[in-house]
N, C-alpha and C positions, 0 to 999 in steps of 0.2 A: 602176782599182780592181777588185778582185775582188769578185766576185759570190761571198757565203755560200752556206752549204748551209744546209739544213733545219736541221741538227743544232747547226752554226753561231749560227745566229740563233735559233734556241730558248735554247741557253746566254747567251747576252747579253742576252735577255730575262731569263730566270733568274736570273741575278747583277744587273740593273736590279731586279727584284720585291726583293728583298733587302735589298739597297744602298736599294730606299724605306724599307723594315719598319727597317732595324739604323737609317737617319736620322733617322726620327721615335721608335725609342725612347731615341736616346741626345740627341735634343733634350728628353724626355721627363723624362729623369736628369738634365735641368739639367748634361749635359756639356757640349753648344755652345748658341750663342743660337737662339733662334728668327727664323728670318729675315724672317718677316712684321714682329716687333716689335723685333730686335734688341739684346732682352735674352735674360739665362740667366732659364728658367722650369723649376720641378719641377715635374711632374706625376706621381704614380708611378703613380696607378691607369691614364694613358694605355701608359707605358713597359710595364705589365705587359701591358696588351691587344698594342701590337707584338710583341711578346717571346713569348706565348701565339699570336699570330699566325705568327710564324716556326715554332714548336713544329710547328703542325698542319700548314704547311706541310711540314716533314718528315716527320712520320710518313703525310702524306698518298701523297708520292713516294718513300717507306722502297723500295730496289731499283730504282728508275727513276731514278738519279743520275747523272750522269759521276763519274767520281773529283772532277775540279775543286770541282764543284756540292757534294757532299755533303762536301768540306774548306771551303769557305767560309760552307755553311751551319752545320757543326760548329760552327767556331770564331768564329762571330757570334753564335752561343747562349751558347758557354762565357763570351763576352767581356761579353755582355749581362747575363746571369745574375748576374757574379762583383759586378758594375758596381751589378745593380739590388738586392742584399743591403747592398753597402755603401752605398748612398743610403738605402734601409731602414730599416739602424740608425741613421744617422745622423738621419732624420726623427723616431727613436722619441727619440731623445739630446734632441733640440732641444724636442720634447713635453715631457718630464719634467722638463726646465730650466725651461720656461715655467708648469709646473704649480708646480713649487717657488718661483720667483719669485713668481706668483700668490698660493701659500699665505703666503708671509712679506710682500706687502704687504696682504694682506685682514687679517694676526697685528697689522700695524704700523696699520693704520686700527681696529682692534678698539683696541689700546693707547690711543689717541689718542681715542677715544674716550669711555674711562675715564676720563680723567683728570679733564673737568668734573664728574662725578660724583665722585669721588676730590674732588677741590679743595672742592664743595659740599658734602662730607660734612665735611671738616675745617672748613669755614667755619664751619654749622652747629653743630658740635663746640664751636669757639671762642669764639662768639655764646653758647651754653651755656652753656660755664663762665664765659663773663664775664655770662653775668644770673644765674647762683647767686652768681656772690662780689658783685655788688650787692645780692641780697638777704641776703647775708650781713650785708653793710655795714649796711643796712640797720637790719637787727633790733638788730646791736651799737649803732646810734645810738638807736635807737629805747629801750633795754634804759637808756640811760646816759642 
């Protein structure tokens, strides 16, 4: 086996720093499982610390790059970026559903709620007019 060079093995380190940063943010994205637990997990606020990670890491070594280095770094940003928008909105999608749901069962227990009150007012009501027509009755026996 050949023995690397310097230059060698800095790049392969390079592309391992990377290849960590771009797998913990796109397990982040709930694109793959997490292997520790072997579910899909979102986490976006982790995704965006990788992803801001990577960032700095380029403009850290902005002219210190191989060509290699600074295409694979490119386009694990681009790939990242395009990746952590659309989980994004879709997080914001699934918020607004869950608030609207919310609001129409909190509407549906308000409803339901009414109703006793609703139902005791007509009772009430009926109990009413049935002791005025007794005292109606009443007075016409009374009268006769």
């Amino acid at each position: 086996m050949e023995k690397l060079s310097h230059e060698q093995k800095n790049e392969m380190l390079f592309f391992s720093l990377v290849e960590q940063w771009r797998f913990q943010a796109w397990m982040s994205l709930g694109k793959i499982k997490n292997p520790a637990t072997n579910k899909i997990e979102r986490n976006l606020e982790m995704a965006k610390m990788a992803i801001d990670m990577l960032d700095m890491l380029k403009e850290k070594t902005s002219g210190n790059l191989t060509e290699n280095e600074e295409r694979l770094l490119t386009q694990t940003l681009a790939d990242l970026k395009l990746n952590y928008v659309d989980e994004y909105e879709k997080e914001k999608r699934e918020k607004a559903r869950q608030a609207e749901q919310q609001t129409a069962e909190r509407s549906a227990e308000a409803k339901e709620a009414e109703k006793p009150k609703e139902e005791a007012s007509a009772q009430a009501a009926t109990e009413a007019s049935g002791q005025k027509a007794a005292e109606s009755d009443e007075k016409a026996s009374s009268k006769n």
